[in-house]
N, C-alpha and C positions, 0 to 999 in steps of 0.2 A: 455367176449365178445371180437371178433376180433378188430382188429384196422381197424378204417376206412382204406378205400382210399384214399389218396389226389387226389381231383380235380381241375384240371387248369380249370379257369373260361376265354373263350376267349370273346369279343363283338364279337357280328353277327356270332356267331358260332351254329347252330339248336342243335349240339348234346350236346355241352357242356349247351344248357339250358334245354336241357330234363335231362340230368346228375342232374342238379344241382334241378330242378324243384323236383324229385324223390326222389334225399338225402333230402331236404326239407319234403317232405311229410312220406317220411319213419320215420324220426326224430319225426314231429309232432305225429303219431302213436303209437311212443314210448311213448311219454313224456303222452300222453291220458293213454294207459295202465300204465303206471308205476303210474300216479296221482290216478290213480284208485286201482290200488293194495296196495298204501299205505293209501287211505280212507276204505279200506275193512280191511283192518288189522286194522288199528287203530278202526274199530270200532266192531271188533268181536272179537281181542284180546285184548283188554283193558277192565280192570274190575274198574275203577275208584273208589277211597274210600270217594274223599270230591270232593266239589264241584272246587275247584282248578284244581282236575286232568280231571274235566269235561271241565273248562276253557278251559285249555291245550288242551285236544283233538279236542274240537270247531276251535283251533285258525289255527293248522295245518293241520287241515279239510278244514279250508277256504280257506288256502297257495297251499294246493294241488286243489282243485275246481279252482283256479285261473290260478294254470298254467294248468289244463286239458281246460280253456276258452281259454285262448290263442294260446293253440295247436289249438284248433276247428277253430279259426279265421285264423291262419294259411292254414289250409287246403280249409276254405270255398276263400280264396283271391287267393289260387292255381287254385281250380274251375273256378275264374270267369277269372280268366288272360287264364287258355285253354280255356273257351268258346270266348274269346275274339279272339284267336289268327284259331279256328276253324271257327269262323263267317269269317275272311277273307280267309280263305281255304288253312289256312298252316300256310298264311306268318307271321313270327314269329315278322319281324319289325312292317308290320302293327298292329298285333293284339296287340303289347308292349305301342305300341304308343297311342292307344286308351284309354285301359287299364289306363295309366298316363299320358294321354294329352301331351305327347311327353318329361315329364321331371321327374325325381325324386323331389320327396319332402323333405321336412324337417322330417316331419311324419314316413315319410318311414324310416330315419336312426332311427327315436326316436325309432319307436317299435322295431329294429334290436337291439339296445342296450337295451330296456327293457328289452328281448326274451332273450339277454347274462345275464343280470342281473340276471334275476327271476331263468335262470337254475343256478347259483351259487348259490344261495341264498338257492333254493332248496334241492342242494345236501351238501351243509353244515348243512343245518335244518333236514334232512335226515339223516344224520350220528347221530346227536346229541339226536333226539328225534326215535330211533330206538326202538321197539318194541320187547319183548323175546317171 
């Protein structure tokens, strides 16, 4: 896979938040198919012999169903921030504003670091429990 682009995140800049809004959503997209490709393999390539390896499979079937929710919540918060930002007929500040009552929350950094979290976590549980 290419190497991103770096993007400069500017305030009040339209293009740099459609930039960013896109990487955002291209990302989630990923992270849905690849949560998916690895509960499809896990469960049409695994011939499990005890109930152990059924465990196992259960567990990183969960791990992946989790980060495919998170992507999906990702993209439905994209939706409502453009609808938000459409209802006032562009304006990017209004529609920001609305959106978050004019401030960032706490909430907001938390799930930016779960979101870093759960994809580390993933692609170490990934490596680990890889499928032949």
């Amino acid at each position: 896979m290419p190497r991103k682009k770096k993007q400069q995140v500017k305030v009040n800049d339209t293009a740099s938040l459609e930039c960013l809004m896109q990487e955002t959503y291209n990302d989630a997209c990923t992270q849905i198919f690849e949560a998916q490709k690895t509960i499809n393999e896990m469960v049409n390539g695994a011939d499990p012999e005890d109930v152990r390896d059924y465990s196992d499979i259960a567990g990183q079937r969960t791990n992946a169903l989790k980060i495919k929710d998170s992507a999906i919540k990702i993209k439905l918060e994209l939706a409502k921030l453009q609808n938000d930002i459409l209802k006032h007929g562009g304006d990017i500040a209004s529609g920001i504003k609305e959106h978050t009552n004019g401030q960032a929350s706490v909430d907001d950094f938390e799930a930016v670091r779960n979101i870093i979290k759960q994809q580390r976590e993933s692609k170490e549980n990934s490596d680990e429990y890889k499928l032949d």
